[in-house]
C-alpha positions as CSV (number, residue, x, y, z in Angstrom):
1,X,-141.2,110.1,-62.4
2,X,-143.8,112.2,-64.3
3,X,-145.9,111.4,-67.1
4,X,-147.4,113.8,-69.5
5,X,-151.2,114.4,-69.3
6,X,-152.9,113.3,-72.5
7,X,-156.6,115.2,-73.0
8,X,-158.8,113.4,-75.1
9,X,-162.2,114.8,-76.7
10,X,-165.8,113.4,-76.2
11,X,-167.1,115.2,-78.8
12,X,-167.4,112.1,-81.3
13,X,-167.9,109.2,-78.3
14,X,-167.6,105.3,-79.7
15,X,-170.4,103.0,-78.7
16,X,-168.8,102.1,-75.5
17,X,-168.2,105.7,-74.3
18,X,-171.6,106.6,-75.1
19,X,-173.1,103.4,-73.1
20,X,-170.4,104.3,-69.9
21,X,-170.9,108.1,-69.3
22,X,-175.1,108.5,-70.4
23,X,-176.1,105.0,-69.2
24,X,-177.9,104.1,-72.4
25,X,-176.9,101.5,-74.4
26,X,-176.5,103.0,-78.3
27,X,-180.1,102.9,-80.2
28,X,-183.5,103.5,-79.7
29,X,-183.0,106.9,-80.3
30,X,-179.4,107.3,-78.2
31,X,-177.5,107.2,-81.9
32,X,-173.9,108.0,-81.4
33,X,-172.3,109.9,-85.0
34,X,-170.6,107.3,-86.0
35,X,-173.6,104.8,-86.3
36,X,-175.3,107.8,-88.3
37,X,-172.8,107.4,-90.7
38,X,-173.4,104.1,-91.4
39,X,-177.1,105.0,-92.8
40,X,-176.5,105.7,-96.5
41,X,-179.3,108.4,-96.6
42,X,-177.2,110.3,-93.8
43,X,-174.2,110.1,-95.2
44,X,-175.6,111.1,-98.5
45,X,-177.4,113.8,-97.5
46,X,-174.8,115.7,-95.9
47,X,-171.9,114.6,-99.1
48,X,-174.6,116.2,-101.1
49,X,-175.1,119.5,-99.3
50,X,-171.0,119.9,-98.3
51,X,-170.2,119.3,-101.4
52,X,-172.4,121.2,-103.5
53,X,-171.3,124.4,-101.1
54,X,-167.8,123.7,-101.6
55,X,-167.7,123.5,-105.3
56,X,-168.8,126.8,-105.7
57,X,-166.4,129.3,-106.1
58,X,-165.8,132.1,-103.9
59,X,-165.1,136.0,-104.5
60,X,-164.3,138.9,-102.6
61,X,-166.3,141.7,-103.6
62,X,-166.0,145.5,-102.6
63,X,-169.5,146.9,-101.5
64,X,-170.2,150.5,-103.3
65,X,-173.6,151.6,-102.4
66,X,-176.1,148.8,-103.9
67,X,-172.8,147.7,-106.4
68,X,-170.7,145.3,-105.8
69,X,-167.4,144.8,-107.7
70,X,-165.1,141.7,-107.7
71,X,-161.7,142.1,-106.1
72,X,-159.6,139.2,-107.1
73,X,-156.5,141.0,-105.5
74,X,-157.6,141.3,-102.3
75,X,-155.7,138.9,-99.5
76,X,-158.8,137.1,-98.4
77,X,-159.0,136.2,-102.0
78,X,-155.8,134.8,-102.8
79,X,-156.3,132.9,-99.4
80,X,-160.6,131.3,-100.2
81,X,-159.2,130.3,-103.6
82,X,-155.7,128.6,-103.2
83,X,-154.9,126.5,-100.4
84,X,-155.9,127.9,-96.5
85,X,-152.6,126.0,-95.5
86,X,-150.2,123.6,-96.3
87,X,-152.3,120.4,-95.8
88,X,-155.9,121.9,-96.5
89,X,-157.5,123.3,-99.6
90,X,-160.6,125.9,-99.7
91,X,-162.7,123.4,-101.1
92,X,-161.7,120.8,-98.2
93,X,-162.5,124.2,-95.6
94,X,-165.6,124.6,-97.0
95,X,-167.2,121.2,-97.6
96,X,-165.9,120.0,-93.7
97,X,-166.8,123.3,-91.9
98,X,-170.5,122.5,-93.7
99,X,-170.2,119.0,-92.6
100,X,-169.6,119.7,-89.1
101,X,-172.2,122.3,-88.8
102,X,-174.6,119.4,-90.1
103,X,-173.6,117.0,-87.3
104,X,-172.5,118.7,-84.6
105,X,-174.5,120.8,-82.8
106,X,-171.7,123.0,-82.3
107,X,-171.1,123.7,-85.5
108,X,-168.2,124.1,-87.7
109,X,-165.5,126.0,-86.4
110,X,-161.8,127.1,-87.6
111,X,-159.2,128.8,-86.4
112,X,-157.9,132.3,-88.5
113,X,-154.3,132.9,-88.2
114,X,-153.3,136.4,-88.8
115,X,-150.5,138.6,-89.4
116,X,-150.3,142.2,-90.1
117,X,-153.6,143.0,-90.2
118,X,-154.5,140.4,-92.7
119,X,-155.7,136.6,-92.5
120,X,-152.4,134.4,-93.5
121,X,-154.1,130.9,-92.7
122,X,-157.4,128.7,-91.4
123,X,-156.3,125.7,-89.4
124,X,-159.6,123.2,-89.0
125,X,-158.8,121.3,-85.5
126,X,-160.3,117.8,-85.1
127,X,-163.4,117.9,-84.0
128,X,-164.1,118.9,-79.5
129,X,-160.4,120.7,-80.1
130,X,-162.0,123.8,-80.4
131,X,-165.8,124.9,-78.7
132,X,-168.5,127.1,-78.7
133,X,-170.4,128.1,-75.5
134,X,-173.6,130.2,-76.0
135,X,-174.0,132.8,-73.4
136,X,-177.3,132.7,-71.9
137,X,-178.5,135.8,-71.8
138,X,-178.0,136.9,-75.6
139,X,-176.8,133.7,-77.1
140,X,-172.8,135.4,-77.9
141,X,-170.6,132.2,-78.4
142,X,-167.4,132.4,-76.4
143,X,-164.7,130.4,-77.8
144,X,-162.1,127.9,-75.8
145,X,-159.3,126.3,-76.8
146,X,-159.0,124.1,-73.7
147,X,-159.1,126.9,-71.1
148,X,-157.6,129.2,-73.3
149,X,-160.5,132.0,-74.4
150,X,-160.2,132.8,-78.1
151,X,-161.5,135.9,-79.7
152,X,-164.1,135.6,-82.0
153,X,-162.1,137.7,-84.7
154,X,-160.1,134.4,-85.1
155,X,-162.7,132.3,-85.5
156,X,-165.0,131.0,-88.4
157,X,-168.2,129.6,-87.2
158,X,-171.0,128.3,-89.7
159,X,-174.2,126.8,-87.7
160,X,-177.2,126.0,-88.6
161,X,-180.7,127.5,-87.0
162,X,-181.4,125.9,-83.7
163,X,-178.8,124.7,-80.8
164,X,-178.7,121.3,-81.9
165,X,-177.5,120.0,-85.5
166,X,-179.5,118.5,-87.6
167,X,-177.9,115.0,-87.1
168,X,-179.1,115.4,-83.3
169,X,-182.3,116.5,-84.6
170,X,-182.8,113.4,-86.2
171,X,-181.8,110.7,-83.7
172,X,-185.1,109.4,-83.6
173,X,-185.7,108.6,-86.9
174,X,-182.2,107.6,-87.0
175,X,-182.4,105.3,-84.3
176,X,-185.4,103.6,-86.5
177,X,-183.7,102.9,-89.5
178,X,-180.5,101.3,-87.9
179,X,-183.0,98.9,-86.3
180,X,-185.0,98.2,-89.6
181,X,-181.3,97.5,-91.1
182,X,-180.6,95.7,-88.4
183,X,-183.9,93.6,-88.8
184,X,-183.1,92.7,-92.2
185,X,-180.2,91.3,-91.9
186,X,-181.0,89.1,-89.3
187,X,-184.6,88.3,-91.6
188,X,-182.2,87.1,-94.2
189,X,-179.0,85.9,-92.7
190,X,-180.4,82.6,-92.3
191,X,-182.5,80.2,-94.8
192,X,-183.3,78.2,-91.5
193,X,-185.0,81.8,-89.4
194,X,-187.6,81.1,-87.3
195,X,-190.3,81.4,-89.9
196,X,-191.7,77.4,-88.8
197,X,-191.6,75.1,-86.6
198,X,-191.2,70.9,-86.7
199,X,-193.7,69.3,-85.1
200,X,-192.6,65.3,-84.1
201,X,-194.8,63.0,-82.7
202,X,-192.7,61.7,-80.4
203,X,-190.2,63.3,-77.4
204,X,-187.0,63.6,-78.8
205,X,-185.4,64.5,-75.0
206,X,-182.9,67.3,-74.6
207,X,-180.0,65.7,-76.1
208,X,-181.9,64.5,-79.0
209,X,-183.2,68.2,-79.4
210,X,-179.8,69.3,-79.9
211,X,-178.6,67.0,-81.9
212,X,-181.4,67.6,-83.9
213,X,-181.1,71.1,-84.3
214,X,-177.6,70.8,-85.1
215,X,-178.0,68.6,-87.9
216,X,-180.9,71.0,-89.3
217,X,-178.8,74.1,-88.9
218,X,-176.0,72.1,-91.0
219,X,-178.4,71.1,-93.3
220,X,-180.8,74.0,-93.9
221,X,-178.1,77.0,-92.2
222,X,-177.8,79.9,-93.9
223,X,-178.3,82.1,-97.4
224,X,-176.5,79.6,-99.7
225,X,-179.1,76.8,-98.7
226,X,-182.2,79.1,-98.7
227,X,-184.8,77.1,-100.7
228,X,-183.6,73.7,-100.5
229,X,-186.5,71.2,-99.7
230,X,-186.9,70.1,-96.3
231,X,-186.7,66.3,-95.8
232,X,-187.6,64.9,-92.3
233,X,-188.6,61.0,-91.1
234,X,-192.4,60.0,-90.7
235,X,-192.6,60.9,-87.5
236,X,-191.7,64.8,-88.1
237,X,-193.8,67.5,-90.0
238,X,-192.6,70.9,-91.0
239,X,-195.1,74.1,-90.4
240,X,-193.7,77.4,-92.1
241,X,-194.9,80.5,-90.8
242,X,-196.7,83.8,-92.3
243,X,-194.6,86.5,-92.6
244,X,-196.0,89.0,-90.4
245,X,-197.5,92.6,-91.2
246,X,-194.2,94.4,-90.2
247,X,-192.2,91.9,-92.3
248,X,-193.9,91.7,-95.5
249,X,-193.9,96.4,-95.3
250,X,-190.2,95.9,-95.0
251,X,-189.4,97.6,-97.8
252,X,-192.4,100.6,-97.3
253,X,-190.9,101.0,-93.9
254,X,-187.7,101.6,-95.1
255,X,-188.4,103.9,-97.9
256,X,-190.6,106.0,-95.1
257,X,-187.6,106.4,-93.0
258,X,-185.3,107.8,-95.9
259,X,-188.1,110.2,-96.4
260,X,-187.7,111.2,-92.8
261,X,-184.6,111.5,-93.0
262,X,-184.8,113.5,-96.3
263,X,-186.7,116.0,-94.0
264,X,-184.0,116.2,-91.2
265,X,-182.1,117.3,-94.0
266,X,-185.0,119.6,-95.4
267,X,-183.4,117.9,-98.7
268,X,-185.6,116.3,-101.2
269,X,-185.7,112.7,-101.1
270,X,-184.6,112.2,-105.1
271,X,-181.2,114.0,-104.2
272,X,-181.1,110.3,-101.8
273,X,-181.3,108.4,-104.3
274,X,-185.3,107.5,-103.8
275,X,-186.9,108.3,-107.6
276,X,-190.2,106.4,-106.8
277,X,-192.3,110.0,-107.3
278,X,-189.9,111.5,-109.9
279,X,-190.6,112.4,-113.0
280,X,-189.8,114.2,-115.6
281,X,-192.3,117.1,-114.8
282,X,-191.2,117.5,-111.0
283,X,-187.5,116.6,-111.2
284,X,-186.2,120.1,-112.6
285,X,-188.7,121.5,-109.9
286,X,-187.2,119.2,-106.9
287,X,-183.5,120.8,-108.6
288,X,-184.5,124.4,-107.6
289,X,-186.7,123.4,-104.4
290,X,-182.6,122.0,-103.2
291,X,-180.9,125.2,-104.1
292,X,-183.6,127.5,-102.7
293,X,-184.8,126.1,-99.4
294,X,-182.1,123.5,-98.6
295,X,-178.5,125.0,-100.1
296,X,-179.3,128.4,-100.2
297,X,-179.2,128.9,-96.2
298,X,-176.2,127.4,-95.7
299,X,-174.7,129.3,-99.0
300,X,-175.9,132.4,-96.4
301,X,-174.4,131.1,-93.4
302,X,-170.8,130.5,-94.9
303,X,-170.6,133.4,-96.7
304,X,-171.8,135.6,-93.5
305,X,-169.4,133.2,-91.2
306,X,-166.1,134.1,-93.6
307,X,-166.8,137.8,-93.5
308,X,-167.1,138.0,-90.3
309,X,-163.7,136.4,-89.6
310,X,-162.1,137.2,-92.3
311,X,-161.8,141.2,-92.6
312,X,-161.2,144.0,-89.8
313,X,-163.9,145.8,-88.5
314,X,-163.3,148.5,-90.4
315,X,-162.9,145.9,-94.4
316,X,-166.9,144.6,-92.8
317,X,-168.5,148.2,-93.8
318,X,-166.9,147.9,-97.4
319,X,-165.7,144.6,-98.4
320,X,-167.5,140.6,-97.9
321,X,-167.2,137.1,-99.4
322,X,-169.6,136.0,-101.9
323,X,-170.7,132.6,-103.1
324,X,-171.1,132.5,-107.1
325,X,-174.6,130.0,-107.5
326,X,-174.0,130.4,-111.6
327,X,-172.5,127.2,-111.3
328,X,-176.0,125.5,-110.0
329,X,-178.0,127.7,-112.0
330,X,-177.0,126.4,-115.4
331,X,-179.0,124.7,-117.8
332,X,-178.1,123.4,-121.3
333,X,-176.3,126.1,-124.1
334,X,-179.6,126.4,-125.8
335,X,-182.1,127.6,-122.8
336,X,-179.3,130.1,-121.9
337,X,-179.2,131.5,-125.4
338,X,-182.5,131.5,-125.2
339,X,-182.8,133.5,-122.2
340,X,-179.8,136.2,-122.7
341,X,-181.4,136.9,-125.9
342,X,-184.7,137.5,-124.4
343,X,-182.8,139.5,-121.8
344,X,-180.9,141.6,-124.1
345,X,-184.4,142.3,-126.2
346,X,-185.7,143.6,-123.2
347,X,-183.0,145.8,-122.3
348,X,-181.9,144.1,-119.2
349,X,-178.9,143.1,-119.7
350,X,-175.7,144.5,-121.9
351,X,-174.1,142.3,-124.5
352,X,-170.8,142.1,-122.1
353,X,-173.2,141.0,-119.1
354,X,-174.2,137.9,-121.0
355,X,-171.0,137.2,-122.9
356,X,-169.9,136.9,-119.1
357,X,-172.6,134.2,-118.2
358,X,-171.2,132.4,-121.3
359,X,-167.3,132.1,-119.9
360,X,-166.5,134.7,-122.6
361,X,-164.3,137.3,-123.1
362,X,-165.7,140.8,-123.0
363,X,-165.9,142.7,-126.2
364,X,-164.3,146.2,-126.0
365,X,-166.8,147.2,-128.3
366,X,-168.8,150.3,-127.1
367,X,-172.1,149.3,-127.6
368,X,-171.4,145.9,-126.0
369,X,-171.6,148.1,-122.7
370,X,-175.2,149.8,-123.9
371,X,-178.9,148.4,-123.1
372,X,-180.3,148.4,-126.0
373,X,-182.1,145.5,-127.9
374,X,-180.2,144.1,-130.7
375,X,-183.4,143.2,-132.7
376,X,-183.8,146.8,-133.9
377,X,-182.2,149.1,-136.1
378,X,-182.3,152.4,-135.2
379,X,-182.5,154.9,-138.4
380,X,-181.5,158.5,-138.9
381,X,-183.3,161.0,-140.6
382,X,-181.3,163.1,-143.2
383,X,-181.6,166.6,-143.4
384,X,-180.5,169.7,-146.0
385,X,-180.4,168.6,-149.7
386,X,-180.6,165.3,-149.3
387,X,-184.2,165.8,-147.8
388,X,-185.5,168.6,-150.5
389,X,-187.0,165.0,-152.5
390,X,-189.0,164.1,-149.2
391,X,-192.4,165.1,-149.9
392,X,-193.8,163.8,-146.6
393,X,-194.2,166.9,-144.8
């Protein structure tokens, strides 16, 4: 009788899968993904930068020399902003392809259905379902589905800059923090640590050492009981310990590893939750330092990955997908005002052009279209009988 194969991916390995096919037991910088996750400054760092992608909506524009002009109609469109399939929405694409691409060092990858000529739906496999080998010689991905080659036209592929993700890139300092965790919780699990010792005066033999330390763990044992005073006979004194230099920097060593990881991340550490240097001075600034050096890249790759699996050869030289930033770039209704007015009075924009940045509705007013600065009134001169009174020349 035969049995089906099954095929399972080592892509995301559990502790014990690590430990059996590299030899290492998990930590001290072998950190499997799944223990990343459990650091809250990994996990949100990369909610932060999916997420923030993802919200963002997407356009289709058509490329016209240096203009570019939105095309709502166009297939790709309807397909970025609805629903990529039946179970999976563009946000959902977005936000896990970015995910991926921060902890996999192959990337994020999806598969592009398509049918006459046009993309009809993205499928996003688990995770080792679909991979990425980099030739050698000029570094050209060639895409398997088991042993099934793919073509790259039906794949979307968003990576970051080297080989290996950032997640992998950070194992290190990874590895660190899950043992500082791990040190604090054994540091305060118990009331009774080992933080002193009892000094007797006379042998208590092995089974009166145990019974002993049975009684004092029942007694003493445990967070609930932390601080209750210590009560022994007259032959037994108590001698705590100092806390030691790496114990009592607990706390500084843990902030410095969230800073760490902040810079795996190339993420500023207030978006971590870590506002010990914030102010309000260098907040706003630490806001634009995340959308230019950190979300900006990614913004880049995602856009460039979805044109290039998204259109034909032939769409590439006059269509692409765009990322709209306005949504990050806002400030409060009064600083815009501010600034579309100076805009307008310095003949950079049109009165359409910022009624657009407002969510309005365009005017069909000519002049709406016209740079010119609303500030002045432009005069005619009358001429013929009107102008015999004008004695100036």
């Amino acid at each position: 009788m035969l049995f089906p194969a099954e095929f399972k991916s080592l892509a995301n390995p559990t502790d014990e899968e690590f430990a059996i096919f590299t030899g290492q037991a998990p930590g001290a910088g072998s950190v499997t993904v799944a223990q990343a996750l459990r650091v809250p400054a990994v996990t949100a760092a990369i909610r932060t930068i999916s997420e923030a992608a993802a919200t963002l909506d997407l356009r289709v524009v058509r490329m016209d020399g240096e203009k570019e002009a939105n095309d709502p109609n166009h297939p790709v469109a309807k397909l970025l902003n609805g629903d990529v399939n039946a179970w999976t929405s563009s946000f959902e694409l977005t936000r896990d392809l970015v995910t991926q691409a921060l902890m996999y060092d192959g990337g994020g990858l999806a598969y592009v259905g398509w049918a006459s000529e046009k993309p009809v739906e993205i499928i996003q496999y688990r995770q080792g379902a679909i991979t990425a080998d980099l030739t050698a010689e000029t570094g050209e991905p060639v895409y398997k589905m088991g042993e099934r080659r793919i073509s790259p036209q039906n794949i979307i592929h968003v990576r970051g800059p080297f080989t290996q993700a950032p997640l992998s890139l950070a194992r290190e300092a990874l590895a660190f923090a899950i043992t500082l965790n791990d040190h604090g919780r054994n540091f305060f699990a118990n009331g009774a640590r080992p933080s002193g010792v009892v000094e007797t005066k006379k042998s208590l033999g092995l089974e009166g050492l145990r019974r002993f330390r049975k009684a004092f763990k029942e007694q003493y044992a445990g967070s609930a009981k932390s601080g209750e005073p210590i009560v022994l006979d007259e032959e037994q004194v108590w001698k705590p310990f100092d806390l030691s230099s790496a114990d009592s920097q607990y706390l500084e060593l843990r902030r410095y590893q969230v800073e760490e990881i902040a810079r795996a991340f190339n993420i500023p550490v207030t978006f971590l939750g870590d506002l010990t240097r914030a102010t309000w001075s260098n907040l706003d600034s630490k806001n634009r330092e995340f959308l230019s050096y950190c979300l900006e890249p990614w913004l880049r790759a995602v856009e460039a990955a979805y044109t290039r699996a998204l259109f034909t050869e032939d769409e590439r030289r006059t269509y692409a997908v765009r990322i709209d930033r306005d949504d990050l770039t806002r400030v409060s209704l009064t600083e815009r005002a501010t600034a579309i007015a100076s805009l307008r009075s310095s003949e950079t924009i049109t009165a359409n052009e910022g009624r657009g940045w407002l969510d309005l509705p365009q005017s069909e007013d000519a002049s709406a279209n016209a740079l010119a600065n609303p500030n002045i009134t432009v005069t005619t001169r009358t001429t013929g009988r009107a102008a015999e009174g004008n004695t100036d020349g």
